[in-house]
C-alpha positions in Angstrom: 0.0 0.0 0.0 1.1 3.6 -0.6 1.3 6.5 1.5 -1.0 8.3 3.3 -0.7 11.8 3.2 -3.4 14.8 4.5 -3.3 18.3 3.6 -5.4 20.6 5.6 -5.8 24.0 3.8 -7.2 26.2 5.9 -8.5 29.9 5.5 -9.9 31.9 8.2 -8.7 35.3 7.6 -9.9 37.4 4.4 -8.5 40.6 3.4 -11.5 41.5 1.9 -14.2 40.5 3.7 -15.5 42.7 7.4 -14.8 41.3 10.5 -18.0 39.3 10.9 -17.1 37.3 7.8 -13.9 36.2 9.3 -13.6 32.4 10.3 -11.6 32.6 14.2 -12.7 28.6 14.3 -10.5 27.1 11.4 -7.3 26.8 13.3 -9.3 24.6 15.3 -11.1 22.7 12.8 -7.7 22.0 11.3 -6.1 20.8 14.7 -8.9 18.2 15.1 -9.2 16.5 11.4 -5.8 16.3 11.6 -6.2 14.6 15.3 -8.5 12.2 13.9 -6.8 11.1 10.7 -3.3 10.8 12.0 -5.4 7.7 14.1 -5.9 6.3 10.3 -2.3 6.8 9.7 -2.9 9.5 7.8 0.8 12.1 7.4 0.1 15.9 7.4 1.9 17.6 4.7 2.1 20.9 4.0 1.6 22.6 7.3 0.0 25.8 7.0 -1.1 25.8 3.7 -3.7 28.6 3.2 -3.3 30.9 6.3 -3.0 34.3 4.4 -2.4 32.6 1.0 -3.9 33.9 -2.6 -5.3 31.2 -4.8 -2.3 30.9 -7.3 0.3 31.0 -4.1 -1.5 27.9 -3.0 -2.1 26.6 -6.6 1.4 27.0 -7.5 2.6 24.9 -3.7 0.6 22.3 -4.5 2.0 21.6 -7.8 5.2 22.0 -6.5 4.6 19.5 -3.7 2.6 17.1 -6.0 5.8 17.1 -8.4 8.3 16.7 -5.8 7.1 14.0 -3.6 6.6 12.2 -6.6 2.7 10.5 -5.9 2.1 7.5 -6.9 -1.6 5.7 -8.1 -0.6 3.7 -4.9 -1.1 6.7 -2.5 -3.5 8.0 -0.8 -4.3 12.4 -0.7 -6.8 13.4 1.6 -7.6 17.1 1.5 -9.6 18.9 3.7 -10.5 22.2 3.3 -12.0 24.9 6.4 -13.0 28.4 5.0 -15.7 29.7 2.9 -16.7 28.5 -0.3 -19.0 29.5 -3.0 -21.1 27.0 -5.3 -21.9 28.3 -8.4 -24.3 27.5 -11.3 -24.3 24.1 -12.5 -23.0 22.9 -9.3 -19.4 23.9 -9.2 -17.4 24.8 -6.1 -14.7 27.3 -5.2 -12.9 27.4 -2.4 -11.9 31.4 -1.3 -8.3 32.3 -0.1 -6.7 35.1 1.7 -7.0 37.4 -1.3 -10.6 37.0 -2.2 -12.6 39.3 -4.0 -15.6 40.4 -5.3 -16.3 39.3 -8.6 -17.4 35.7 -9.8 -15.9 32.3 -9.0 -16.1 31.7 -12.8 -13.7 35.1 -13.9 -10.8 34.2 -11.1 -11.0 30.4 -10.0 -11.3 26.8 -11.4 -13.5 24.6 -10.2 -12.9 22.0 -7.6 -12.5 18.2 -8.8 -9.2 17.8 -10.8 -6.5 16.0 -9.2 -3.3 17.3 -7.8 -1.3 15.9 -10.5 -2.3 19.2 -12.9 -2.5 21.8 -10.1 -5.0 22.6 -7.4 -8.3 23.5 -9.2 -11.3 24.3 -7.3 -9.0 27.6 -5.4 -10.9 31.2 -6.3 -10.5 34.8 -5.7 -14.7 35.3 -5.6 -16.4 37.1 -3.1 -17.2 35.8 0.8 -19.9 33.4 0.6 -20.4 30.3 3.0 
């Protein structure tokens, strides 16, 4: 069997967003899932991905990572994701960074559901919604 590996992106702060809209809980959240699947024997990777990151900053580490730990179909990737998100029409989802803004998931972000092999897809700019 392959690896396990867990990445917990996590996003609680927004540059662009008022105070109310901020998420104080994710550090939290992340401490937890990462609690419960290192029972599974699950590996954290990438510590701290997504506290006061932009979409591409995270894009391009994921890449990066993908690339250089070399994933195999063998192993196992479990991301999990705390912050705001934003579903668009026909179903697709965005995830919102640091940098968010207000325009459309559709004119700054991908949609989530590729596989880490290409990228990070699914990471937007789009405005605060949960």
């Amino acid at each position: 069997m392959g690896r396990r590996l867990f990445i917990a992106l996590g996003s609680g702060r927004y540059c662009n967003l008022p105070e109310e809209d901020q998420l104080p809980v994710v550090a939290t959240d992340i401490v937890a899932m990462t609690e419960l699947l290192e029972e599974f024997g699950y590996r954290r990777v990438l510590a701290g991905l997504g506290e006061y990151d932009g979409a591409e900053q995270i894009r391009r580490k994921l890449s990066h990572w993908s690339r250089d730990c070399e994933l195999t179909a063998d192993d196992v990737v479990v991301l999990y994701f705390a912050g705001h998100g934003v579903v668009e029409d026909r179903g697709r989802h965005y995830l919102l960074c640091w940098d968010s803004r207000d325009l459309t998931a559709r004119e700054t972000g991908e949609a989530v559901g590729s596989g880490l092999g290409g990228g990070a897809d699914g990471l937007s700019e789009a405005s605060g919604h949960r």
